[in-house]
C-alpha positions as CSV (number, residue, x, y, z in Angstrom):
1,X,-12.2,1.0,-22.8
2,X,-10.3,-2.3,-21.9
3,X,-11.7,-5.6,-21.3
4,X,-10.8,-6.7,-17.8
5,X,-8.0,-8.7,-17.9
6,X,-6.2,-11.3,-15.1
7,X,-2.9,-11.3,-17.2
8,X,-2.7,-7.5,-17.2
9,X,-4.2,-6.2,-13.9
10,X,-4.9,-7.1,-10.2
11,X,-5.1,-6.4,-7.2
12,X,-2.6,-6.3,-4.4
13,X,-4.5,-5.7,-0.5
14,X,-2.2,-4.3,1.5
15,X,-3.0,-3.7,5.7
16,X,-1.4,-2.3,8.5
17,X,1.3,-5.2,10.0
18,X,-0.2,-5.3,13.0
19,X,-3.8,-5.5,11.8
20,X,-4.1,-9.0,11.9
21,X,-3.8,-12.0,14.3
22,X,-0.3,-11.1,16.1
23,X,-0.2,-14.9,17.3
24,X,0.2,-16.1,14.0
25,X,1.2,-13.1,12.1
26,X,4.1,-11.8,13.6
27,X,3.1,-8.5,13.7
28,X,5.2,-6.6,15.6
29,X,5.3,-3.2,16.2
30,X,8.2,-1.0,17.8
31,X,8.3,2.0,19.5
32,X,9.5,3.9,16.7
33,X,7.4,2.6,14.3
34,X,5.5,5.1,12.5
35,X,4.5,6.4,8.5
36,X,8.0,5.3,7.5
37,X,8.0,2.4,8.2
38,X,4.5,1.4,6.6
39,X,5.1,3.3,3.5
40,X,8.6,0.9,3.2
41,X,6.3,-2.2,4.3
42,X,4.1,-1.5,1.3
43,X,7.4,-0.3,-1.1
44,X,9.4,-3.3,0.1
45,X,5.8,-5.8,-0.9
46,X,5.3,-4.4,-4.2
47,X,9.4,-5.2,-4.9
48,X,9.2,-8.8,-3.9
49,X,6.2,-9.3,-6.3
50,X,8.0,-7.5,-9.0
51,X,5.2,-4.6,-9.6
52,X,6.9,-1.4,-11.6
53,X,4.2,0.7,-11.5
54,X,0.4,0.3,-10.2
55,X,-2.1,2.9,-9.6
56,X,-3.4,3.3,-6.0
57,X,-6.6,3.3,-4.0
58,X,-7.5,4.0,-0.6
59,X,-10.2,4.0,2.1
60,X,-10.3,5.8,5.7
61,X,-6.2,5.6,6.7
62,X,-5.8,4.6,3.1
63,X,-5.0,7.9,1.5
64,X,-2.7,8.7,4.0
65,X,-0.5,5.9,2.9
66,X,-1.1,6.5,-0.6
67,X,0.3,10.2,-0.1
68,X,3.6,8.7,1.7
69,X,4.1,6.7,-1.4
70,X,3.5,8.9,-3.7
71,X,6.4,11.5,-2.0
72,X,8.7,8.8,-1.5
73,X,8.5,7.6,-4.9
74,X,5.9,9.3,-7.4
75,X,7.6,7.3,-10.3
76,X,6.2,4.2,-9.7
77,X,2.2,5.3,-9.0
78,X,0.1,5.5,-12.1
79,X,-3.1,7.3,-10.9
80,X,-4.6,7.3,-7.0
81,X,-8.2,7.4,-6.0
82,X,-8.8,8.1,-2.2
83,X,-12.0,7.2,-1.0
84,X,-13.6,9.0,2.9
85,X,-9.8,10.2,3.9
86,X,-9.3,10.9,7.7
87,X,-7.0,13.5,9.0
């Protein structure tokens, strides 16, 4: 068992970009936004904070991400727990 741990682990939230306040947030969407381009919104995050590898979890739409990522590049997900998936 390991001791929890702020200099080794945390947690990274990560939502839909247009699942916020689009006044202040900017979240756009397109027309041909779809799975690839939030699986590459979540990639392109965890590169700008410099995370290797992580392990994921999910809720509801969750898992569905979590699969994407884990296609597109299984190399850099640890372990994934998906909690109530839809569809």
């Amino acid at each position: 068992v390991v001791p929890p741990n702020r200099d080794h682990f945390f947690l990274i939230g990560m939502d839909q970009r247009f699942a916020t306040d689009r006044s202040t947030a900017g979240g756009t969407i397109r027309k041909d936004d779809g799975w690839h381009t939030y699986w590459q919104d979540q990639m392109a995050l965890l590169d700008h904070l410099q995370v290797p590898k992580c392990h994921l979890l999910g809720s509801c739409i969750g898992p569905s991400y979590a699969f994407r990522l884990m296609k597109h590049a299984p190399e850099r997900f640890g372990r994934c727990v998906m909690l109530q998936p839809i569809g």
